[in-house]
N, C-alpha and C positions, 0 to 999 in steps of 0.2 A: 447378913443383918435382915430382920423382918421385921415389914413396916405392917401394920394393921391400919388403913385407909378405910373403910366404911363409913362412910358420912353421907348424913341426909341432910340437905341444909333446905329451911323450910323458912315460913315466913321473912324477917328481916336480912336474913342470910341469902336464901332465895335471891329474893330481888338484888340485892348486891351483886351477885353473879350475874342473872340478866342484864341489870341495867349496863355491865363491864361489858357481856356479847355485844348488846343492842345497840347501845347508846355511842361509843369507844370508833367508829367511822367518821368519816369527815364531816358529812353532812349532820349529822346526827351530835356529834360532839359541839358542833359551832353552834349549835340551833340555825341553821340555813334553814329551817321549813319549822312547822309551826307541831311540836309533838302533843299526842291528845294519849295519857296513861290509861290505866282500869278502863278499860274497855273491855269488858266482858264478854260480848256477842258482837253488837254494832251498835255505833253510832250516829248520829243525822247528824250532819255538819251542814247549817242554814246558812244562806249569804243574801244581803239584801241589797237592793243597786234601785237608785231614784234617779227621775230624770226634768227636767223642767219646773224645779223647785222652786225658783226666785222670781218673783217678779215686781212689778211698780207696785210703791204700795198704795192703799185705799184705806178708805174710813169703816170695808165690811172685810167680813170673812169671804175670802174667792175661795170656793168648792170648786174642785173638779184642777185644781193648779199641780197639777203633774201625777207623775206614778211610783207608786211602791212596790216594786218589785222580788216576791222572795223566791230562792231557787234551794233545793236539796238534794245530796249529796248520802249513798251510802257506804261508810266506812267499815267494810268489815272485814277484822288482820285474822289470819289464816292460821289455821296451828302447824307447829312443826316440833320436830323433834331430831336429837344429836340418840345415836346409842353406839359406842366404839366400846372395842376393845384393844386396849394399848399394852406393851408389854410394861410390865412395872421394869423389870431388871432393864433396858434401854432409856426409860425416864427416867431411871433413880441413877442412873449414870449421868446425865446432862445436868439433875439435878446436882448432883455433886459435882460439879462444874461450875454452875452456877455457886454453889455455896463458896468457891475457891476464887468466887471474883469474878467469872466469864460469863455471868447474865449480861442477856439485852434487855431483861427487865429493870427497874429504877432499884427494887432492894429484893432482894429472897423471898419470896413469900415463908407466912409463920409454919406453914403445914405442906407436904408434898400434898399432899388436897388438894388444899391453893393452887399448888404451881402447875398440878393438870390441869384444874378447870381455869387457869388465866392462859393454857395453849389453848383450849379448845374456844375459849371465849375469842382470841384471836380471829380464830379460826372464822366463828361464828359473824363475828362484825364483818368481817372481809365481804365475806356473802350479803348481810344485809344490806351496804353499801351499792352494789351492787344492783341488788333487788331495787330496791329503792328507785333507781334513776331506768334501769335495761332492764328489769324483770319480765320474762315471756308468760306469767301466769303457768297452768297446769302444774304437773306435777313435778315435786320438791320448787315449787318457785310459787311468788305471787306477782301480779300484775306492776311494774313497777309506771312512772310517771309517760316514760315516753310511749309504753304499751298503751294504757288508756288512752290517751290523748289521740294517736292513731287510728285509733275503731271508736271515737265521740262522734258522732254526725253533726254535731250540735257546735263542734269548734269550727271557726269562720275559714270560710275556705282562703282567704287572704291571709289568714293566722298559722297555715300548715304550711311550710314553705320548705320545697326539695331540694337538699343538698346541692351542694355544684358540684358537678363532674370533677372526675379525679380527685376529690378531696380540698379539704381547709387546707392551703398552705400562709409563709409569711407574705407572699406576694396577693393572696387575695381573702387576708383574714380581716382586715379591717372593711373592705364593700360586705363581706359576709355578715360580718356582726351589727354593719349598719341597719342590713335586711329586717332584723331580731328584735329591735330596739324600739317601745313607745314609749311615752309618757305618763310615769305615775311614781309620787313621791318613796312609795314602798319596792320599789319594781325590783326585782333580783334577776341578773346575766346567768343563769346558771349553763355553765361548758363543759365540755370533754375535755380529758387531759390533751389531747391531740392539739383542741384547737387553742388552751392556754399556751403550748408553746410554739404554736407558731404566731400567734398576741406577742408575744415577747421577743421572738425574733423581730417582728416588724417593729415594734418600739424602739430597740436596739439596733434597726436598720436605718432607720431616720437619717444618720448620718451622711449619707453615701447619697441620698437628694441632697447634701448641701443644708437641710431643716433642720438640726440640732444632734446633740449627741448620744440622742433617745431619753425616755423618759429618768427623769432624775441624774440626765448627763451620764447615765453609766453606758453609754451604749452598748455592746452586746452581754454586758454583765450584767441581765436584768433577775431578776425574784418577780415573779408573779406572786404578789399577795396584797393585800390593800389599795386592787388597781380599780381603774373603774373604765369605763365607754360612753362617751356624750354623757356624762354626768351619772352614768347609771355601775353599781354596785356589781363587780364579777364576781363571781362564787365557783371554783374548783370542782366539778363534780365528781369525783373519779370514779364512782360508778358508772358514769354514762359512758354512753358507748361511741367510738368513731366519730365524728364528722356531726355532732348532736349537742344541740341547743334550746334552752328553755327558756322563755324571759315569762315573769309572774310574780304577783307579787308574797313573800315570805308568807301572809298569812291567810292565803288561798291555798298553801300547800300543805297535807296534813299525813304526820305519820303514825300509828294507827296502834297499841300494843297492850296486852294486859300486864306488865310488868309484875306486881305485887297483889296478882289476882290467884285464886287458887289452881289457876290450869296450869301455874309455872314451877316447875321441878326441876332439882338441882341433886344428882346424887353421884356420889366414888364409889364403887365396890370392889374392895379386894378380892379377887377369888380363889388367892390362895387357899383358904379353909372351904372352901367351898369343894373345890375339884382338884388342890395339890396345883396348878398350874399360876403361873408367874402375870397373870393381865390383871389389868384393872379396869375395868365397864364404868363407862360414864355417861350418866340419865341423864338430861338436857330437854325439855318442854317451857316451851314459848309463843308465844303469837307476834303478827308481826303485818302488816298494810297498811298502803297508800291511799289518799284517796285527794281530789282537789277537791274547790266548791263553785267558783265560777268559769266554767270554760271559755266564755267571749273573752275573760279578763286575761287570755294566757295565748304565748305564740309560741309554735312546735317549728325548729329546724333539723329535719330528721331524712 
């Protein structure tokens, strides 16, 4: 059977694809950080912070009654690109697989098109995720949250605080997370897989002091989702890397893309007619960075 796959999907199509690579990770799907689209080149991301605003009042105008403070931020997402060569005859086998009932996708996609660029868009998110939290910068990567934050001079040295030895376990995940933790109504926990579950062991270990039968009485049956710490909101980051901790607030953290700009390209090419051979090339152009806006307001456990 011969499939003719050549598609260029361009404006609304486009970004549809993108937005499935880009958006489709954890952090990115919840809205955990605060995403900024069409971004073309770069951004300035302004944040402003006052301080000694309030005072007794009076019958005049007080000048000089505190500061206005603005700080800036530049945002600029990096371009990248997917170019593979897949065999058609090994895809068009799984796909008919999938057509007989054995996807892990929700329904078949309408075109074997689809069903490459929703592997590769897989593919794609996995990585962003990634980036996002561990990104090392250079080449094929960009800078993700814990990179910056590491090489700021301008983050409070109180605010960088080193790992402990040997690692986050459930016996000393809660003094760790205490370390992490100020005051502000927006604030976000953001963790590593590692140290969400040993959170959950130590809630589920409560028991064993005698203190209760962990959180929501399940003791060691716990779900990490909807949990929080001294009042403050955990968020999952399963990008981040080992023994890695953010506390910030949501809309200090910004992620950075041209989605439905023209630098984004989405294409299939069969190249059977092209060279007799059974692959199919998939074009994949994207942009993609982090950036935050005030670094006093954030604290690195790294």
């Amino acid at each position: 059977m011969s499939l003719a796959i050549t598609t260029s999907y361009a404006g609304e199509f486009s970004g549809k694809y993108i937005a499935a690579a880009l958006l489709s990770g954890n952090t990115l799907a919840n809205e955990e950080i605060t995403i900024m689209p069409n971004v073309r080149f770069k951004s300035v991301i302004q944040k402003a912070s006052t301080n000694n605003i309030v005072r007794d009042a009076s019958c005049d105008f007080q000048t000089g009654q505190g500061t206005l403070t603005l700080t800036e931020q530049i945002l600029e997402p990096k371009e990248f690109q997917v170019n593979l060569d897949l065999c058609k005859k090994d895809l068009f086998a799984t796909w008919q697989g999938a057509e007989m009932g054995y996807s892990q996708y929700a329904e078949l996609p309408a075109s074997f098109s689809d069903f490459v660029l929703a592997h590769v868009a897989a593919k794609v998110s996995d990585f962003t995720e990634t980036q996002i939290w561990s990104g090392a910068g250079g080449a094929g990567s960009f800078s993700g949250f814990a990179t910056l934050l590491a090489a700021d001079a301008a983050l409070p040295a109180g605010q960088e605080i080193a790992a402990v030895g040997g690692g986050i376990l459930a016996a000393n995940v809660i003094d760790e997370l205490g370390k992490v933790v100020y005051g502000s109504s927006e604030l976000r926990l953001y963790v590593s897989s590692n140290v969400a579950r040993a959170y959950t062991r130590a809630l589920g270990g409560f028991a064993a002091a005698g203190d209760n039968a962990g959180y929501d009485s399940k003791g060691t049956n716990q779900v990490l989702g909807g949990l929080f710490f001294d009042g403050v909101q955990i968020v999952v980051s399963k990008g981040m890397a080992d023994n890695t901790m953010i506390a910030a607030e949501k809309s200090n953290l910004f992620f950075g893309t041209g989605l439905l700009n023209e630098s984004q390209e989405v294409r299939t090419i069969d190249m059977q007619e092209v060279d007799g051979s059974m692959n199919v090339r998939v074009i994949l152009r994207y942009t993609a960075g982090v950036q935050y806006g005030e670094v006093t307001d954030i604290v690195l456990y790294a």
